[in-house]
C-alpha positions in Angstrom: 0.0 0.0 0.0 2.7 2.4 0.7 4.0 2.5 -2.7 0.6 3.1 -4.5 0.3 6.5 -1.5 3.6 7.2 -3.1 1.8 7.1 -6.7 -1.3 8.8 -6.1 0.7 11.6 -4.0 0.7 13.9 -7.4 -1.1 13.7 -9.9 0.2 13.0 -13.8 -0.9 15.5 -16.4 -1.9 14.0 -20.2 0.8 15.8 -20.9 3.4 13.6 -19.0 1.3 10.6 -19.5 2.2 11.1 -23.3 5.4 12.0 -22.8 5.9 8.1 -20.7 3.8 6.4 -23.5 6.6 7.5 -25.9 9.5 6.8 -23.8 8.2 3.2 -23.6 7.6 2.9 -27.1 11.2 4.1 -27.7 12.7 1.6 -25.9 11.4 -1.3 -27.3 12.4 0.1 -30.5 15.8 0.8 -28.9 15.2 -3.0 -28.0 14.8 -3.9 -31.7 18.0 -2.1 -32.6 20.3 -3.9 -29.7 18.9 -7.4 -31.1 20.6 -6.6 -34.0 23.1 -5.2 -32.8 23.9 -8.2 -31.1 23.0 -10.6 -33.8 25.1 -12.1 -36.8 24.0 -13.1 -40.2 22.5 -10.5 -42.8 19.3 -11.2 -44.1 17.5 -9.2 -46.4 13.6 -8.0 -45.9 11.6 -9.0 -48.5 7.8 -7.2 -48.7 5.1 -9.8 -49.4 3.2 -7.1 -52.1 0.8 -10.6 -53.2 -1.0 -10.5 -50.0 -2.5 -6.6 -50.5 -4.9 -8.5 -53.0 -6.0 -10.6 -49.9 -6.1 -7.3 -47.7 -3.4 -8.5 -45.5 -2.2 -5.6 -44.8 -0.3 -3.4 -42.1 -2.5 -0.8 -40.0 -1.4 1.8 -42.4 -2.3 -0.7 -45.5 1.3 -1.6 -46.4 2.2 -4.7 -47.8 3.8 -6.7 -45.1 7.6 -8.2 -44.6 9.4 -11.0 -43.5 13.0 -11.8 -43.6 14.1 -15.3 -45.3 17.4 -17.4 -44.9 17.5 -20.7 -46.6 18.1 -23.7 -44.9 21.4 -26.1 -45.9 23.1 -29.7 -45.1 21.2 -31.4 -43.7 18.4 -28.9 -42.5 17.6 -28.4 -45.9 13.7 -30.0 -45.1 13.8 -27.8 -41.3 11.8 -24.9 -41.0 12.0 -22.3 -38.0 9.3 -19.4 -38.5 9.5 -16.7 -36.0 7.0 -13.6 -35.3 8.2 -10.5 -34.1 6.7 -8.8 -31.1 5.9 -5.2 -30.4 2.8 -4.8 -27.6 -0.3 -4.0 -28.6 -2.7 -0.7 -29.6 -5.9 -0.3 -27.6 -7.5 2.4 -29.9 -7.3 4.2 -33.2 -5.1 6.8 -31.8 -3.2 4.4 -30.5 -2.7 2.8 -33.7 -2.0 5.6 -35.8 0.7 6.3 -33.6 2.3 3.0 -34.4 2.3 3.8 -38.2 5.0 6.3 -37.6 6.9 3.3 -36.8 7.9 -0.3 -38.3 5.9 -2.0 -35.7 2.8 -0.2 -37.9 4.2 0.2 -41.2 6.5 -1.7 -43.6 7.0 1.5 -45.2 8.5 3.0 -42.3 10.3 -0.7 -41.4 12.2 -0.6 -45.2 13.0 3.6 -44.5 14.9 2.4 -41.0 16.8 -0.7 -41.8 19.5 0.7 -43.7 19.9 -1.5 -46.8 16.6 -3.7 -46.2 19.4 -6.0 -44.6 18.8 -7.6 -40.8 20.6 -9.5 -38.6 19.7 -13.1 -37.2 21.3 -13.8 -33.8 20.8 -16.0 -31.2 18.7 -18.8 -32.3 17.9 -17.6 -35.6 21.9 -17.5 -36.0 23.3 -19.5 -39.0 26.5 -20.1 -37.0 27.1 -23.8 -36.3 29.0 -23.4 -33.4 26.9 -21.1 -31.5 23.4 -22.5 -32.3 24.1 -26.2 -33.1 20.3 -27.3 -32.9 18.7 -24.9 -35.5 21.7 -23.2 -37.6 20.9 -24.5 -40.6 17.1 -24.8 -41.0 14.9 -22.3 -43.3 14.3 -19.3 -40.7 11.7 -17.0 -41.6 11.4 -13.8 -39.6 7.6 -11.9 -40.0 7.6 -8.2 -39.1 4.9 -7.2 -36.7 2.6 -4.5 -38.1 -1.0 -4.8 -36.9 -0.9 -4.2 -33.4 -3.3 -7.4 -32.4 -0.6 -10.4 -32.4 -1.8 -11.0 -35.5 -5.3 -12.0 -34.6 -7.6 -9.2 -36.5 -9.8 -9.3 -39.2 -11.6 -6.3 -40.0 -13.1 -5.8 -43.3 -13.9 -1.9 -43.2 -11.3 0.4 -43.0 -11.2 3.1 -40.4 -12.4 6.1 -42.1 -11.3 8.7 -39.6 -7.6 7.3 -39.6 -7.5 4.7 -43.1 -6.5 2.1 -40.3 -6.2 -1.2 -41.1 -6.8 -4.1 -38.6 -5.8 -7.5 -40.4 -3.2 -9.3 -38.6 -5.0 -12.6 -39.1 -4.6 -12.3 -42.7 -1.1 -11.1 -42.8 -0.7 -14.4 -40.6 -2.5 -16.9 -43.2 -0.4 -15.0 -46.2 3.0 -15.5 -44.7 1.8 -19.0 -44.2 0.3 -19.6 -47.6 3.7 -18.2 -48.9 6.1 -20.3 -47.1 3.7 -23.6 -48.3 4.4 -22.3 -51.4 8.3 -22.3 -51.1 8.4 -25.8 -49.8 7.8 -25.4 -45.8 4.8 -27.9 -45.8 7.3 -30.5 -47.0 9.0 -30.0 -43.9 9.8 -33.1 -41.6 10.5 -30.5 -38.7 8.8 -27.1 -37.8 9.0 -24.3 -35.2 6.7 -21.7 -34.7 8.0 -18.9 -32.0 8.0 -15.3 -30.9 9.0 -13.1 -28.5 6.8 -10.8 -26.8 3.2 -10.0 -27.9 4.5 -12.6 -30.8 4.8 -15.0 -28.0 1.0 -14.4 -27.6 0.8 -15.2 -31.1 2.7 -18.3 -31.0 0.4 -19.2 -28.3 -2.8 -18.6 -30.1 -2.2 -19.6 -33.9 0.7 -23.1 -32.4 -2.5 -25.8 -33.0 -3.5 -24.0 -36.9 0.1 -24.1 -37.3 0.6 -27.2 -37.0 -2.3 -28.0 -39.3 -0.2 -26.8 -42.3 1.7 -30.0 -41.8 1.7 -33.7 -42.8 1.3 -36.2 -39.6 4.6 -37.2 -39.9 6.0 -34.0 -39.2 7.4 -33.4 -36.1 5.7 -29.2 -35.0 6.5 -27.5 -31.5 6.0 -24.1 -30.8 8.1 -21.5 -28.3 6.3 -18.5 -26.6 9.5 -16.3 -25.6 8.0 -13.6 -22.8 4.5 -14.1 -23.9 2.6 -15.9 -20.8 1.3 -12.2 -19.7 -0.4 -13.2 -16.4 -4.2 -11.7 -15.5 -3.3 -12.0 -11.8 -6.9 -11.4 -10.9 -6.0 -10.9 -6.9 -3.0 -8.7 -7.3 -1.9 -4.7 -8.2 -3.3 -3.5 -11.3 -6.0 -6.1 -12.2 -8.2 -3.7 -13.0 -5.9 -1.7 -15.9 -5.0 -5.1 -17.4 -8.2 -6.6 -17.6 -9.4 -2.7 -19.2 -6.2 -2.3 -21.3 -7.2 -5.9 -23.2 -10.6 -5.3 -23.5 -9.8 -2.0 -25.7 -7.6 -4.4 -27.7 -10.0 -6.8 -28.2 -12.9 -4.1 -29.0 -10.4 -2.5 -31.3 -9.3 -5.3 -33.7 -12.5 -6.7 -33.3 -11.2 -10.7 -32.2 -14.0 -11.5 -30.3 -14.8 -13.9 -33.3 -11.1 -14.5 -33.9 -9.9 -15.7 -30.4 -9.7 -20.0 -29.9 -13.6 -20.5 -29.1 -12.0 -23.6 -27.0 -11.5 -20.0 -24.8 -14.4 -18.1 -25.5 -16.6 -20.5 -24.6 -15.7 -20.5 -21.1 -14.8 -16.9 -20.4 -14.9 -13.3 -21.5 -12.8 -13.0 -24.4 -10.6 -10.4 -22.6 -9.9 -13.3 -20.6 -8.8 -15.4 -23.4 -5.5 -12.8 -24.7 -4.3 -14.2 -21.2 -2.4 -17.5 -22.0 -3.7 -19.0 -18.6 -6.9 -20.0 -20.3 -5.4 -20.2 -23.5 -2.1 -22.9 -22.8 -4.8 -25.7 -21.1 -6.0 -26.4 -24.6 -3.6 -26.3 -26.7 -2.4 -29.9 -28.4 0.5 -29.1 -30.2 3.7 -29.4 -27.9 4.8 -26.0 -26.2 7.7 -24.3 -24.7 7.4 -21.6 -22.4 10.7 -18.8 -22.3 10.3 -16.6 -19.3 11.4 -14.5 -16.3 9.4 -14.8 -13.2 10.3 -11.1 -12.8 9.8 -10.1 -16.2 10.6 -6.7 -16.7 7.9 -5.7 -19.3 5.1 -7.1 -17.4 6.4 -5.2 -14.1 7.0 -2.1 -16.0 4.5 -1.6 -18.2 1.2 -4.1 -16.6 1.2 -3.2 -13.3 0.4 0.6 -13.7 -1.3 2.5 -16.4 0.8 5.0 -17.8 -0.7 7.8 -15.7 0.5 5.8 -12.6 3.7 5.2 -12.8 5.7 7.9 -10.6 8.9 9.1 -11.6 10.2 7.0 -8.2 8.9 3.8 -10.0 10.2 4.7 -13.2 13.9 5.1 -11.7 13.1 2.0 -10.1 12.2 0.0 -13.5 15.2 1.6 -15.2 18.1 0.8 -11.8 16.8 -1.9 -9.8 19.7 -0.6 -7.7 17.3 2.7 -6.6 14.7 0.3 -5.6 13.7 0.9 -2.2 11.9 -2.0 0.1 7.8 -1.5 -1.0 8.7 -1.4 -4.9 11.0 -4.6 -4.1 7.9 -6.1 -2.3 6.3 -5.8 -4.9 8.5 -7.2 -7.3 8.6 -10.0 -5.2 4.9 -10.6 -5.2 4.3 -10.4 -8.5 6.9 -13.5 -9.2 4.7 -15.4 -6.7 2.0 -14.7 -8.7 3.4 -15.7 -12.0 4.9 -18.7 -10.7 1.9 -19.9 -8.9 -0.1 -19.1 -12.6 2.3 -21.0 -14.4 2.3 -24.0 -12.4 -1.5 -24.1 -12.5 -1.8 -23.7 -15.6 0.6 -26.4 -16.8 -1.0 -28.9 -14.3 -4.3 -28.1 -16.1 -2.8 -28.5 -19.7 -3.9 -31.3 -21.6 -0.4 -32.4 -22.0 3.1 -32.0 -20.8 4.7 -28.8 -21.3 8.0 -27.9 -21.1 9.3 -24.0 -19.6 12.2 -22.3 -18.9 12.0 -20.0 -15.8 14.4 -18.0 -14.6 15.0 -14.9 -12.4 17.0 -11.9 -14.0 15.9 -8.8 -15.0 14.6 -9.4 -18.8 12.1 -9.4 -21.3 12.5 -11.4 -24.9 15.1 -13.9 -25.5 15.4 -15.7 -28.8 16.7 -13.2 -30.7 19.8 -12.1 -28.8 22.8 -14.2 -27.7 22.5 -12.8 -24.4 18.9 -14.0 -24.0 19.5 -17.2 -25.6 22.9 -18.8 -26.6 24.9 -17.5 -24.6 22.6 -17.5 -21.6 24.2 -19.4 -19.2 27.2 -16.6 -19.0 25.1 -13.9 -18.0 23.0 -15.1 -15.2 20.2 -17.7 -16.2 21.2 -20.8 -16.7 19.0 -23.8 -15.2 20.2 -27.2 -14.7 23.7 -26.2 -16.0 22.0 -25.4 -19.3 21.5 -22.2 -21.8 18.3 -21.4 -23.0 19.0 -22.7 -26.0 20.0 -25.8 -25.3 17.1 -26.4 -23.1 15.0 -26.1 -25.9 17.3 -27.9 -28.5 17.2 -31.2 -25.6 13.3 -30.5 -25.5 12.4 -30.1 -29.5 14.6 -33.0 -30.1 12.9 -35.3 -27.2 16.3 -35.6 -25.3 14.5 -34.4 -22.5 11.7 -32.8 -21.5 13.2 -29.9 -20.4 11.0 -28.3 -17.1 12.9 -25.7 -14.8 12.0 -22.8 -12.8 14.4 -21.3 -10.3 12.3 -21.5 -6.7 15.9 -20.3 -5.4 16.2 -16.5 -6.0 13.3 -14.5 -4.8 14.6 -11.2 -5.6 15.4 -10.1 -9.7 18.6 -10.8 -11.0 20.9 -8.0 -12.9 22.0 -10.4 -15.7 24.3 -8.1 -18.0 26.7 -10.2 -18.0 30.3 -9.1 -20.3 31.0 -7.1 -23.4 29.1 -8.4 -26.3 33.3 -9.6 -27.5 34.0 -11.2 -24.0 30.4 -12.9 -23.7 30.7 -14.3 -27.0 34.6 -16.1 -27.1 33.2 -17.9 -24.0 30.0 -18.8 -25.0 32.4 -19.9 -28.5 34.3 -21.8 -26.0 31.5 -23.5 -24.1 30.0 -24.9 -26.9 33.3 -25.9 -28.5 34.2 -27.7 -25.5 30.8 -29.4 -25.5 
């Protein structure tokens, strides 16, 4: 209680509230650029103009992208398809403001990527030594433009804004396109994403693996994407709200799994906890039980979050005792939601949970790879690996740290340093 006296002690103007809105939005863009920053192989981003016939389309009606590197050896018949992430808009204001950026427009995604070229790191990395399990299957990166995890289908265009709201179609395109290039030959396939595309992993892992022949062996990974409701605990209220406008906005009443909706309020069912029970298709869960986008940005609504909790989110270091408290209690709650919901699935799931600092993995060697230098390793293993041992039934892979109560500063080295010894480690191994 003391720390929400601490919030309510001034109040925030719309002013500041904006100003806050864009800060976060700039750092997961900032976020973006250290992924690739981090990352090795160059790809090039390739805009998919056949699907504007099908209206699959980005809120600002461009043509959307994905990024494409062939598979080789003998992962030539391997396919690894991975959806960006990005949050989410909650109104046509909202949305237009995500047009002035690539996670709204492919336009504005092909004006910031000098060259059209990308990197792939982590496990979307081509390098052999570094990502053993996957390097050489097909990877296909999807750019996230629609704001709805790529779950909308609206057929009239907002005539206030020309918004668009098709992120289901842009969904069924990519996959109509990569059938077409050879991926429902595949004898192995992996749907993931990071984020609000770990949501979407979530939601579209059982029609993914319907593209499929029964022989093929499909898993899905949701990377930071098990965003808990936490009915009972701070900020219930603005999550449940925040969602709702989502769902009201792209109009997925009718799209979300009605294995959901016909149980609960479809708000309810963009939280995985009543999504993961049903799903058939085997599922790996990447997260942090202190997961520093959920803490920072679904606990408070923007108006909310004092400039002491903002230091806070940006040092844990000028944390005091209440905002650690809280930190704390929130991990209880996602660990308790985790563990019930796996114990309701329908099948055996396997997780990764650990306790640093982070949000997103996949896509960074820090997150992923090279994991086990900076902080979160379980069972002596990186991320990576843990998934590799679980995809490829070595093991099924299920830890979650119950030891560390408090959230982990896992920096780790320089990108050089952190690299020769994760090159060492695997060498070695």
């Amino acid at each position: 209680m003391g720390l929400i006296l601490i919030i309510k002690s001034r109040s925030i103007t719309s002013r500041e509230t904006q100003v806050m809105a864009t800060l976060l939005l700039a750092l997961n863009i900032l976020s973006l650029v250290v992924a690739g920053i981090e990352a090795g192989e160059s790809v090039t981003i390739t805009l998919l103009d056949s699907a504007v016939a099908k209206g699959a389309v980005c809120l600002d009606g461009t043509p959307p992208a994905y990024a494409y590197s062939p598979g080789f050896g003998d992962g030539v018949d391997n396919w690894h398809v991975f959806l960006e992430g990005g949050g989410w808009c909650l109104d046509a204001d909202d949305c237009l403001g995500r047009t002035r950026y690539p996670i709204g427009s492919s336009a504005k995604l092909m004006s910031e990527v000098k060259n059209g070229v990308i990197s792939f790191g982590g496990m979307l990395d081509a390098n052999s030594t570094l990502n053993p399990n996957f390097y050489n299957w097909h990877v296909v990166k999807i750019f996230y433009c629609d704001g709805s995890s790529f779950m909308s289908d609206v057929e009239a265009v907002d005539p206030k804004h020309n918004l668009t709201y098709r992120g289901a179609r842009i969904y069924d395109a990519m996959m109509d396109e990569l059938v077409r290039i050879g991926m429902g030959n595949a004898k192995n396939a992996l749907l993931s994403g990071s984020s609000a595309g770990g949501l979407a992993t979530i939601l579209h892992c059982d029609k993914f693996q319907s593209l499929f022949h029964s022989t093929t062996k499909v898993k899905c990974i949701s990377d930071s994407g098990f965003f808990v409701r936490g009915e009972h605990f701070i900020g219930a209220d603005w999550r449940e709200s925040f969602y709702s406008r989502v769902v009201s906005t792209h109009g997925l009443t009718n799209m979300l799994p009605t294995s959901c909706t016909s149980k609960f309020n479809p708000t309810l069912c963009l939280f995985p906890e009543n999504l993961v029970p049903d799903i058939q298709t085997p599922l790996f869960l990447i997260e942090s039980a202190f997961d520093s986008y959920q803490i920072g940005s679904n606990l408070y609504s923007p108006g909310d979050r004092s400039p002491r909790w903002v230091s806070c989110l940006q040092n844990l270091m000028f944390c005091n005792s209440t905002e650690i408290e809280i930190m704390k209690d929130f991990r209880f709650t996602f660990i308790n939601t985790l563990k019930n919901t796996i114990a309701n699935s329908s099948s055996r799931r396997g997780y990764y949970v650990h306790s640093c600092w982070r949000h997103t993995h996949i896509e960074s060697p820090r997150g992923s790879i090279c994991s086990l230098f900076v902080g979160h390793g379980l069972a002596d293993k990186n991320i990576a690996e843990a998934v590799g041992d679980w995809y490829f039934d070595r093991s099924e892979f299920q830890e979650m740290d119950m030891v560390n109560n408090l959230p982990l500063n896992c920096t780790g080295d320089d990108q050089p340093t952190l690299l020769k010894k994760c090159m060492d480690y695997y060498i070695q191994h």
